[in-house]
N, C-alpha and C positions, 0 to 999 in steps of 0.2 A: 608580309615582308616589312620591316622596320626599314624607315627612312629618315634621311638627314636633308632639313631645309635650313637656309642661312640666307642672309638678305644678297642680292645680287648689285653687282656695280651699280644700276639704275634705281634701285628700292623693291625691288623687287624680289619674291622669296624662289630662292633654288633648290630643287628636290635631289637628293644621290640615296640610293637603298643600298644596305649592307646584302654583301651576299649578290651584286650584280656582276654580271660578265664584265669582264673587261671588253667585248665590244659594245656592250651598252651603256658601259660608262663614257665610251671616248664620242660611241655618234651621240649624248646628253651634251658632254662637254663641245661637241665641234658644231653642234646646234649653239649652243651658246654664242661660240666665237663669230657665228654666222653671224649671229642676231647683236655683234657688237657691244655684248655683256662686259667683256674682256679684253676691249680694245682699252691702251691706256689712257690715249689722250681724251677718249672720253670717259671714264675712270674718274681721270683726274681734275675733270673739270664739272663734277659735280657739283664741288663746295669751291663756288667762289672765291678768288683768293683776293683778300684785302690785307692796308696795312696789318692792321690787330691779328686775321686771322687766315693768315696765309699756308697755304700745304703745300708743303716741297714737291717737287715732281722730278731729282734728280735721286734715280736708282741705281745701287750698286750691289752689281751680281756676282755672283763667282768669287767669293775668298774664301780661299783656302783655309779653312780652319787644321789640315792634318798639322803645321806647325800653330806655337802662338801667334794670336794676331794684339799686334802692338796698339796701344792707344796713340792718337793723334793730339791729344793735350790732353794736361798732366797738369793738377793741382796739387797744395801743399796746405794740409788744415792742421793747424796746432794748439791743443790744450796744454794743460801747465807741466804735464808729466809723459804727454802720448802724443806723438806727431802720428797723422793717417796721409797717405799720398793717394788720391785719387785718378785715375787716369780711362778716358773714354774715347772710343771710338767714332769719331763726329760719321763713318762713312755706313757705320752699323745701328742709326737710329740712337746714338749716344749710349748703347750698352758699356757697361763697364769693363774695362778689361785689365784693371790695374787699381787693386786696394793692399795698400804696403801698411805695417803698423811698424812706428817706429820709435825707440827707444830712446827718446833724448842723452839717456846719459853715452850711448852707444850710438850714434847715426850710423856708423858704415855698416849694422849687422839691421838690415831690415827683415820681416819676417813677410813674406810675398804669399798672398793668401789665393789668391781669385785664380784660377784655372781657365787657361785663355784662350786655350786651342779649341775650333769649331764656337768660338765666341757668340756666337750669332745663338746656338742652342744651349750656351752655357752662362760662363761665367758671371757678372750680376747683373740681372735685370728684371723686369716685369712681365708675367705671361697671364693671359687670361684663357677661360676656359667655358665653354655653353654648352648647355645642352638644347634645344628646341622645345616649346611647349608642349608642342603635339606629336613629334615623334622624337626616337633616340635616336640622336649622334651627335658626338661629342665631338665639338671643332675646338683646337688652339690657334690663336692670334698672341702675337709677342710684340717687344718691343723692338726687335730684330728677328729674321727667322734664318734656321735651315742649319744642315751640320756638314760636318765633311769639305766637300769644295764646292758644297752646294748653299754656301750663307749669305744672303742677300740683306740686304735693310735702304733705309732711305736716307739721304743726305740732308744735315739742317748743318746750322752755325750757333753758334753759342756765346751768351753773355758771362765771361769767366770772371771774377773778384776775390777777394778777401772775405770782404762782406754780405755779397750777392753768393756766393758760390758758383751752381753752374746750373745757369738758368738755359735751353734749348728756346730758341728762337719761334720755330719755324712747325707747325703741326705736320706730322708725320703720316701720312694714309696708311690703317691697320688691315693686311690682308689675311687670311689664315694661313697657318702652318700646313697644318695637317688634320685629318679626322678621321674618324672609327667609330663604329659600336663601342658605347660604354661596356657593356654587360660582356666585353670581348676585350678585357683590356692588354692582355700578351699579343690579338691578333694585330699585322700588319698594320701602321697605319697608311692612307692615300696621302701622299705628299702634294703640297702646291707651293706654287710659286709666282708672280709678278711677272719672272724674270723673262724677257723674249722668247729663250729654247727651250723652255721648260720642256717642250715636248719632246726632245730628242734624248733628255734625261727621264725620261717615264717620271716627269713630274707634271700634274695637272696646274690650268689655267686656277685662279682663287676666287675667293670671296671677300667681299670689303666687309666689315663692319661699320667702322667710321674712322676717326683719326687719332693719332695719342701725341701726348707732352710731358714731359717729364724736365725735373729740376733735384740739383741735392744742395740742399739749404745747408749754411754751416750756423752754428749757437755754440756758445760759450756757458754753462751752468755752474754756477758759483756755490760750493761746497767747503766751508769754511775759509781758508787759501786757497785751495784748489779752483782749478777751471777745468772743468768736464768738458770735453767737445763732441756735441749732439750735431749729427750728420740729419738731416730729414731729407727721405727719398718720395717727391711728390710725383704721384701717374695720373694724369688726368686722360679722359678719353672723350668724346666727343660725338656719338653714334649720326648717319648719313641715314637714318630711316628711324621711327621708332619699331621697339624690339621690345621680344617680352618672351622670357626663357623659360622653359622648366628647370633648370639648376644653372645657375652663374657662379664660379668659384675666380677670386683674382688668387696671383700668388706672385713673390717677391723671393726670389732665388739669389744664395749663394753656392757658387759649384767649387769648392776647394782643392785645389792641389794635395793628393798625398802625401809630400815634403813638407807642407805646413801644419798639417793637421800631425804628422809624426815627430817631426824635430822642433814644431811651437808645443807639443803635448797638450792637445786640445783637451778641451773637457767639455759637457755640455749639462745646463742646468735648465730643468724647465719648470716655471714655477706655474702649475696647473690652478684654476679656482675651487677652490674647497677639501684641493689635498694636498699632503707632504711636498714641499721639494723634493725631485725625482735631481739625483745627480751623485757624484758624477757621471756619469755616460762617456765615453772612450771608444773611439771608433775604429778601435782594433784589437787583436788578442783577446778577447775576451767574446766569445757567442752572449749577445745582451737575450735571452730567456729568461735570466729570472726579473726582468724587466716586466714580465707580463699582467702582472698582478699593479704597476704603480702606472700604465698611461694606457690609453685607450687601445692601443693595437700593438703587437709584435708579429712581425712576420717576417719568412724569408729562409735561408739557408747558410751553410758556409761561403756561399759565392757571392751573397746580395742579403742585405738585410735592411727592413722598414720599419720603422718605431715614428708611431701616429699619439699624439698627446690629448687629453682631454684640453677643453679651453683653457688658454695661457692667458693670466695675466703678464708676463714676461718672459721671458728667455736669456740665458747667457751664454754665449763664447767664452771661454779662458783659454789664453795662447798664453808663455813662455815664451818671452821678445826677449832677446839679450839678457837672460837674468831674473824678470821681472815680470809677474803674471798679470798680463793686459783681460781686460774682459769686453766684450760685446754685449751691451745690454739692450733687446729687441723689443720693442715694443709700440703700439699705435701711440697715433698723436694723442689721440681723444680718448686714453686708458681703456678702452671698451679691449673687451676678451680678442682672442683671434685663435686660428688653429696652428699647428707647426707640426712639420715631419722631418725626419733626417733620414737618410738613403744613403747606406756606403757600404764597404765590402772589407769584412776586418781582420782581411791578411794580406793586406794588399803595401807593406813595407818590406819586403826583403827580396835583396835580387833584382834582377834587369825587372821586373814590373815597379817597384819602385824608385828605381831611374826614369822610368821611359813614363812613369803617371799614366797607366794605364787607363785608371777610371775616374772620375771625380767622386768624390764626398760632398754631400750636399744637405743644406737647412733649406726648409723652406717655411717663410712666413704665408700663411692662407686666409684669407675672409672667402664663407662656405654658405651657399643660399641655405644648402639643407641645414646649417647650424645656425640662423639667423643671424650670420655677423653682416650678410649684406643684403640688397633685393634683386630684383629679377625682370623688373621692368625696367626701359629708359625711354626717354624719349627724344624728338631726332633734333638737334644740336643742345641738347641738355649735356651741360659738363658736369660731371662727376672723376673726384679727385681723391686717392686713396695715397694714404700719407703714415710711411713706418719708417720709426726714428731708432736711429741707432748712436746710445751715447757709450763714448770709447773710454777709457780710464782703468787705473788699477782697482784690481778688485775692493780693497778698502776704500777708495773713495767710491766707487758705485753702490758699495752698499751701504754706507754711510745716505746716499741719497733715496736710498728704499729699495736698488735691485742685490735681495739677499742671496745666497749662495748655499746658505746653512740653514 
């Protein structure tokens, strides 16, 4: 029987097998609660909390993600040609839930990208993924978890500037989302959660791994007259044990509204190492098949489609903002390769599904143990800090700075 172990509240490793009953799972799980695995306030008082390196212990459960959930502050970053409005959620572990691109010559027509609703399982943030060395199951941990009206995260406070951007104070305890058999990936996954009633939700008690922090740096990149404005989204984490995985994958999600992706007329370029730019890509009308021959994987059907890239050196967005084709230029700080997927459903503009954003459209940036962009060991308060920058600008001045298109 395959089994899934993860380090426990205390440091300690906890065993769950695929394919158990659920009432062997719940007397595992209510052995735990016994044994005060899952109590929070001792949870939370594993890692001391000092000035430098203090962990929130203020939880918030239960938001409703069926509508959007609003950010609680709201920045304004401007380069010479492209204002970006950034807006996060201080009560959701500072997930994003407000990236506007906007037109200078046009401010009242902003182009509203981030899909906000169930915030907490979407729209932009950081999500990690483990496998265990010794057996298979795959746990997620986020920077917020849960969907539905089940989104929880942790409360910090934030240093907001011009020049600092939006620096998170306060280190955040990472518990898991959810976990499955890899080798099962359609089946069901076991939801967890933090939150007090988890259990009257058929959601189980969690797992810590350690804590996380997160900052978006703003830079300024000088491209003849122009100023480029380079966003960096820093995830640092912080493991409460040392760990050592059989696959460790980080990944840096955008989940998109389908009004921005059809009325910005997205396009997607991905610039692979050692082969052709792959692009345009159009994430609708068009079944992307004969895609299959230019990146690593196509899959999926009329209803869902996956397009997996060989290693990127970059990536582009191009949105149509009032007029004016803006680009997203993706890529690590330290130019080193990374992997990227996109996920969307490409008939998903016409009619009440198009009103109502049925689904999101999504990139995702990935560092992949089995690709050697990252490793697999940590050890217990060792920080590690994974850092991908997004510089905004029209397409001619990005590529003028080296991210090409053609």
């Amino acid at each position: 029987m395959k089994c899934a172990r993860a380090i426990s509240p205390d440091g300690r490793r906890l065993g769950f097998c695929a394919g158990e009953t659920s009432l062997r799972l719940f007397r595992l799980l209510a052995a735990a609660v016994a044994l005060g695995l899952f109590d929070q306030a001792k949870i939370l008082s594993q890692v001391p909390a000092t000035d430098d390196n203090s962990v929130s212990t203020v939880l918030t459960c239960h938001i409703s993600g069926i509508h959007p959930i609003p950010p609680t502050d709201v920045k304004m970053f401007k380069g010479s040609d492209v204002w970006v409005r950034v807006g996060i959620n201080s009560k959701l572990g500072g997930v994003a839930t407000t990236l506007d691109l906007i037109n200078p010559s046009h401010p009242e027509a902003p182009l509203c990208l981030i899909d906000n609703r169930s915030a907490a399982g979407a729209a932009w943030q950081s999500c990690i993924g483990v496998v265990d060395a010794r057996i298979d199951c795959l746990v997620h941990y986020n920077q917020s978890c849960g969907n539905s009206d089940q989104n929880w995260g942790y409360v910090s406070t934030y240093d907001i500037s011009d020049v600092k951007g939006i620096i998170q104070k306060q280190w955040l305890p990472l518990f898991s989302n959810d976990y499955k058999h890899p080798a099962s990936p359609g089946a069901p996954a076991v939801e967890t959660s933090p939150c007090p009633d988890h259990k009257s939700n058929k959601v189980y008690p969690p797992m810590r791994f350690g804590d996380g922090r997160f900052s978006i740096v703003p830079e300024l990149v000088k491209i003849g007259s122009a100023e480029i404005l380079r966003l960096t989204d820093n995830y640092s984490i912080r493991p409460i044990a040392n760990q050592s995985w059989k696959e460790f994958d980080f990944d840096q999600c955008l989940y998109l509204m389908p009004g921005a992706v059809g009325h910005g007329n997205l396009h997607v370029y991905l610039a692979q190492e050692g082969h052709p730019i792959v692009g345009p890509i159009r994430l609708w009308g068009d079944i992307p098949v004969a895609l299959k021959k230019q990146v690593q994987k196509v899959s999926g059907n009329n209803e869902d489609w996956f397009i997996g890239s060989h290693p990127l050196s970059y990536a582009v967005l191009v949105f149509n903002v009032a007029g004016r084709d803006i680009g997203i230029a993706i890529h690590q700080a330290n130019k080193k390769s990374f992997s990227g997927f996109l996920r969307f459903r490409p008939h998903l503009f016409s009619g009440v599904m198009a009103e109502e954003g049925k689904s999101s459209h999504q990139w995702h940036f990935g560092l992949r143990s089995n690709n050697n962009e990252v490793g697999t060991m940590f050890r217990k308060g060792e920080i590690s800090t994974y850092s991908v920058q997004y510089d905004i600008a029209p397409v001619e001045q990005l590529a003028a700075e080296g991210f090409q298109i053609q």
